[in-house]
Structure formats: structure tokens, C-alpha cells
TITI-698523 format. One line per field, with one value per atom (N, C-alpha, C): residue in one letter; x, y, z; atom name. Coordinates in steps of 0.1 Angstrom, whole numbers, plus 5000, padded with zeros to 4 digits. Example, Ala and Ser with C-alpha at 12.3 -4.5 7.8 and 13.67 -1.06 7.14 Angstrom:
! TITI-698523
residu	(a/a/a/s/s/s) $
x	(5132/5123/5132/5128/5137/5129) $
y	(4943/4955/4967/4978/4989/5000) $
z	(5078/5078/5078/5071/5071/5079) $
atome	(N/CA/C/N/CA/C) $
This chain:
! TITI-698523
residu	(x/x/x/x/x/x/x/x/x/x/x/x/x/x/x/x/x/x/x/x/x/x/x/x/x/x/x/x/x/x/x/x/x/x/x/x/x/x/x/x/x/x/x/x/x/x/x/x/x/x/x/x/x/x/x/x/x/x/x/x/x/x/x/x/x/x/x/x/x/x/x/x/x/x/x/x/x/x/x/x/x/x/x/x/x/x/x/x/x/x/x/x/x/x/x/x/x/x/x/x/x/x/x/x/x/x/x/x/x/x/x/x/x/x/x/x/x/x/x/x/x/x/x/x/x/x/x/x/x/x/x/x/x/x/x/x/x/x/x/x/x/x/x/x/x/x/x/x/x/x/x/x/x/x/x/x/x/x/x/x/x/x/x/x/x/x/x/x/x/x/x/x/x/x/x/x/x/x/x/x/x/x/x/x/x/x/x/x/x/x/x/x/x/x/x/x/x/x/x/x/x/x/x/x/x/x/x/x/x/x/x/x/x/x/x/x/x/x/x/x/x/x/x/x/x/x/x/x/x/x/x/x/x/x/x/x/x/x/x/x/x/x/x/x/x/x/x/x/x/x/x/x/x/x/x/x/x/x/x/x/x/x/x/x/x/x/x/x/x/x/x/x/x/x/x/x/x/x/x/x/x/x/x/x/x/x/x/x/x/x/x/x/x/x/x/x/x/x/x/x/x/x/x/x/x/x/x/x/x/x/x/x/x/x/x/x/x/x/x/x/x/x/x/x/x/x/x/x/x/x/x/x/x/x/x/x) $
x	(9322/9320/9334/9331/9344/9348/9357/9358/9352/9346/9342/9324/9322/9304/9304/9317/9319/9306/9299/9293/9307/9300/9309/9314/9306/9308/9311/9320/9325/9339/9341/9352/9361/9349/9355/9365/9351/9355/9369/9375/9384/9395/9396/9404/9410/9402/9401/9407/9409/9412/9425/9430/9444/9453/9448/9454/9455/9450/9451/9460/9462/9471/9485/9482/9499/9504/9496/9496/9504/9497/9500/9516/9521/9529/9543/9539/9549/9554/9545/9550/9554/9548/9559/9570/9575/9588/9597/9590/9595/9598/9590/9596/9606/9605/9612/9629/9629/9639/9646/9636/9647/9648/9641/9646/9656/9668/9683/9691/9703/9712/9708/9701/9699/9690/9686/9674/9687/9696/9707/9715/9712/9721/9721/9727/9725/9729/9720/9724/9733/9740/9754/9742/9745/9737/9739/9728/9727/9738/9745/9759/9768/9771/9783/9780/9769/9760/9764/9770/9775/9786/9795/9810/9813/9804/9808/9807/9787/9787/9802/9803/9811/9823/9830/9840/9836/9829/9821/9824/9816/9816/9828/9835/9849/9856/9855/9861/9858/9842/9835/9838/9836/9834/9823/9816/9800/9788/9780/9767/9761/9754/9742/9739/9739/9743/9729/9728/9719/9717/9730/9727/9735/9733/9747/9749/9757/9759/9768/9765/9776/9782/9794/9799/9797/9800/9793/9806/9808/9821/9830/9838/9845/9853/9844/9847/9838/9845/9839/9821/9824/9811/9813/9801/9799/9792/9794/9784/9784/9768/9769/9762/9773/9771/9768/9756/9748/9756/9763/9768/9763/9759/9752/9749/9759/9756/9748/9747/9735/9745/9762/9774/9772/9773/9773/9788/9788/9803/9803/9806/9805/9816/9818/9828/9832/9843/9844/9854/9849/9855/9859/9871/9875/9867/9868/9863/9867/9878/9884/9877/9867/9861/9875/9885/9892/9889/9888/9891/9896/9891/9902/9896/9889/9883/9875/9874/9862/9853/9845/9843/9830/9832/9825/9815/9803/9792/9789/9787/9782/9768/9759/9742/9741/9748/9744/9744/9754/9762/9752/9746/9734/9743/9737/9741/9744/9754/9757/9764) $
y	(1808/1818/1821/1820/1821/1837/1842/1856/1857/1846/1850/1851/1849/1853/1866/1873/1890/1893/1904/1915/1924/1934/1941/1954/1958/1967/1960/1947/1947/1938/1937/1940/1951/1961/1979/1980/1978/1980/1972/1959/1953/1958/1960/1965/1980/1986/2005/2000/1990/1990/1986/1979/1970/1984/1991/2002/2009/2016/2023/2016/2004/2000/1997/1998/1999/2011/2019/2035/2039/2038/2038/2032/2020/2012/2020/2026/2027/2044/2049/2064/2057/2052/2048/2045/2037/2030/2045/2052/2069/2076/2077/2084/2081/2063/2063/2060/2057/2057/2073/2079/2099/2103/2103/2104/2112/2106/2106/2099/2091/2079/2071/2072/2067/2053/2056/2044/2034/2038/2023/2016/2025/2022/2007/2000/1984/1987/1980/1978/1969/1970/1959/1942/1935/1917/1914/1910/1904/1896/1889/1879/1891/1902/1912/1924/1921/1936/1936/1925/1930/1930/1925/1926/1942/1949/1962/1972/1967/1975/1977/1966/1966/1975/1970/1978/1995/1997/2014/2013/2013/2017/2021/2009/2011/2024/2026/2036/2048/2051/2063/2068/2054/2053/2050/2049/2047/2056/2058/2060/2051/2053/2045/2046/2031/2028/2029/2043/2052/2043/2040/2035/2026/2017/2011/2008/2007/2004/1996/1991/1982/1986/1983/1987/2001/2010/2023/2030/2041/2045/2050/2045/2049/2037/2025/2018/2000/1992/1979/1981/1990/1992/2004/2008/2021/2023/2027/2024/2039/2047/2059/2059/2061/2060/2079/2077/2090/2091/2100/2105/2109/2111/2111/2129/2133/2148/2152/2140/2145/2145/2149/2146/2130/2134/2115/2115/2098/2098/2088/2092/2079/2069/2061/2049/2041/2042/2032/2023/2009/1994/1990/1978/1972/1962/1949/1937/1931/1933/1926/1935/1944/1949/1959/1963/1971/1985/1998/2008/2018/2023/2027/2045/2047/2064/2062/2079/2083/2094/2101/2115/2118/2133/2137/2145/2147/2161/2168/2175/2182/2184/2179/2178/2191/2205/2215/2220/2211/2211/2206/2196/2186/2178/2174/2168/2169/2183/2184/2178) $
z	(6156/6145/6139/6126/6120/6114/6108/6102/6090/6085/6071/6077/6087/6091/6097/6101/6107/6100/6097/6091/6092/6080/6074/6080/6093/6103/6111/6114/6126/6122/6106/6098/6101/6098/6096/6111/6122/6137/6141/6135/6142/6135/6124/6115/6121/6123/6129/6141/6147/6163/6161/6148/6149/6148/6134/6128/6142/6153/6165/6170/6174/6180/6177/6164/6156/6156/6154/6157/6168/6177/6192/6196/6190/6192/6186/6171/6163/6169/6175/6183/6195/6200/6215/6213/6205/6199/6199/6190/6183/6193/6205/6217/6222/6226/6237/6226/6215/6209/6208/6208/6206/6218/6230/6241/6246/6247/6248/6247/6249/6248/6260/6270/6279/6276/6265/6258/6256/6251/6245/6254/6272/6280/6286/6289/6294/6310/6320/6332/6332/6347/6347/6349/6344/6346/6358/6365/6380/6387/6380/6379/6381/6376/6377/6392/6392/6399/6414/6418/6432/6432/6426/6424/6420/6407/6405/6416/6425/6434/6444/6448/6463/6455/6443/6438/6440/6437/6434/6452/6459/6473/6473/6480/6482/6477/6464/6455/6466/6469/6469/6488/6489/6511/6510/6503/6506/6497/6505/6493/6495/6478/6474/6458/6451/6437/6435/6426/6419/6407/6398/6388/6380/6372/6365/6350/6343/6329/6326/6313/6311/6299/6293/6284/6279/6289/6282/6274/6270/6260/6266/6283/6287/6294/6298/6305/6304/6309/6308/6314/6327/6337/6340/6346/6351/6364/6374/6385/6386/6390/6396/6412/6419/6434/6435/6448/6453/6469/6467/6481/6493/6508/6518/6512/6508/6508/6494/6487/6469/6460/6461/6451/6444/6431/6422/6418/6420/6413/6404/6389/6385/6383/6388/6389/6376/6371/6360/6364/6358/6360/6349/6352/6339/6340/6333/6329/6344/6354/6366/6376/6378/6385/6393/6383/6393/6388/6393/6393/6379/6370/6360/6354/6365/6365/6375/6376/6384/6382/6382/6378/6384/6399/6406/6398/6402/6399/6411/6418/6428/6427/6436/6440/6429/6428/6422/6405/6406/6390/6384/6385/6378/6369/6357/6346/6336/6330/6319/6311) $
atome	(N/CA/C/N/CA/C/N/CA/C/N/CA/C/N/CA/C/N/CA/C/N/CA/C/N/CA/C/N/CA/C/N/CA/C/N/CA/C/N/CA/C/N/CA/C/N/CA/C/N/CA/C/N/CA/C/N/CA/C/N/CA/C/N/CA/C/N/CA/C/N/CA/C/N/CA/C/N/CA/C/N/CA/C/N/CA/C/N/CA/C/N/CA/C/N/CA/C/N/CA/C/N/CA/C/N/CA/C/N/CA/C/N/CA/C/N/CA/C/N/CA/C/N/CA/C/N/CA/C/N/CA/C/N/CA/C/N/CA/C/N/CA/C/N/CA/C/N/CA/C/N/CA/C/N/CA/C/N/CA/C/N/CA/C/N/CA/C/N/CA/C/N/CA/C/N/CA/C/N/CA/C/N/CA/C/N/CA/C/N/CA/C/N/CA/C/N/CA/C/N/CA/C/N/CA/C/N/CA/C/N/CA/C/N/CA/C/N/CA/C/N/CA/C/N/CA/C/N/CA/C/N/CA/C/N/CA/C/N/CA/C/N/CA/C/N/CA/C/N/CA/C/N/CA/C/N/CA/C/N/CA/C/N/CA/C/N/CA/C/N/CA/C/N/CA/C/N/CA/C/N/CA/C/N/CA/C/N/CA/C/N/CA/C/N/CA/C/N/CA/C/N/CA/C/N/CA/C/N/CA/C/N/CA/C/N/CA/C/N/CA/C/N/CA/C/N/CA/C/N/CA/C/N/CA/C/N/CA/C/N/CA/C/N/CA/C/N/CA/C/N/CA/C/N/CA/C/N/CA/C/N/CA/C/N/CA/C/N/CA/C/N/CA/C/N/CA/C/N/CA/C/N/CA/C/N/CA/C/N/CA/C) $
């Protein structure tokens, strides 16, 4: 069966179903685009992701790598390591995986 044997209600119907779906698509986009900045963030690439981790540890004593970025607006990488006690630190790396900031939050402070 070809599209030109449809009947004209089942035209209407596939048509009505595309339109919902574009619908649907073009506000998801809308959400997750205004969000926060966190939409544009890039994780560190599988190839870099243990070299940053182990860098980050070291920095911290330990933890656990909550989260990572790459190229974010401070540094090559970003690693944010979760301390035994809930304190985050986020770790910034050069391109050589060395050390070139750091900046604590306390479990209480949150995320401002």
C-alpha cells in the first residue's frame, strides 16, 4: 500500500501524530537547553579520564570523582572529587594533567 491509497482520515491521523512529535521534540530541546550551563558541559574523554582522575585524587587524598569537565572556563579539565566527609573539591588540570587550582565547598555551603 502506497500513500496515495491512505483515506483521508488516516492522512489527517499521521500528519496530527508527526506534528505532536515535533512538538514534543522542539520543547525538550527548549528545556534541556535553558536549564543551566551544565547542558554545555563536556565530560573529560575516556582516553584522558584516568590520568585526570588519579591527578585529582592525589591532589585531594582521596574521595570519589563525582564529576568531570573538560575545557571548562578555568582550566584545561575539571575533576570534582566527593570527600569521605560530603566536602567537594573541584580540581583543575592543565593539558599535562598537572595541578593549576583547587577550590573547596563544604557538604553545607552547597553550590553557589
Amino acid at each position: 500500500m502506497n500513500i496515495r491509497e491512505l483515506d483521508k482520515k488516516t492522512k489527517i491521523a499521521m500528519a496530527a501524530g508527526v506534528a505532536v512529535l515535533m512538538t514534543a521534540g522542539i520543547a525538550g530541546t527548549a528545556v534541556a537547553g535553558s536549564a543551566d550551563d551544565d547542558a554545555t558541559d563536556r565530560p573529560i574523554p575516556a582516553a584522558d579520564l584516568q590520568r585526570a582522575s588519579d591527578a585529582a585524587l592525589v591532589e585531594t587524598g582521596g574521595g570519589k570523582v563525582t564529576e568531570t569537565e573538560v575545557d571548562d572556563e578555568e582550566s584545561k579539565y575539571e575533576v570534582e572529587v566527593t570527600l569521605d566527609d560530603g566536602t567537594q573539591v573541584d580540581v583543575q588540570l592543565d593539558e599535562s594533567f598537572a595541578v593549576v587550582g583547587t577550590k573547596t565547598e563544604d557538604a553545607e555551603q552547597g553550590d553557589d
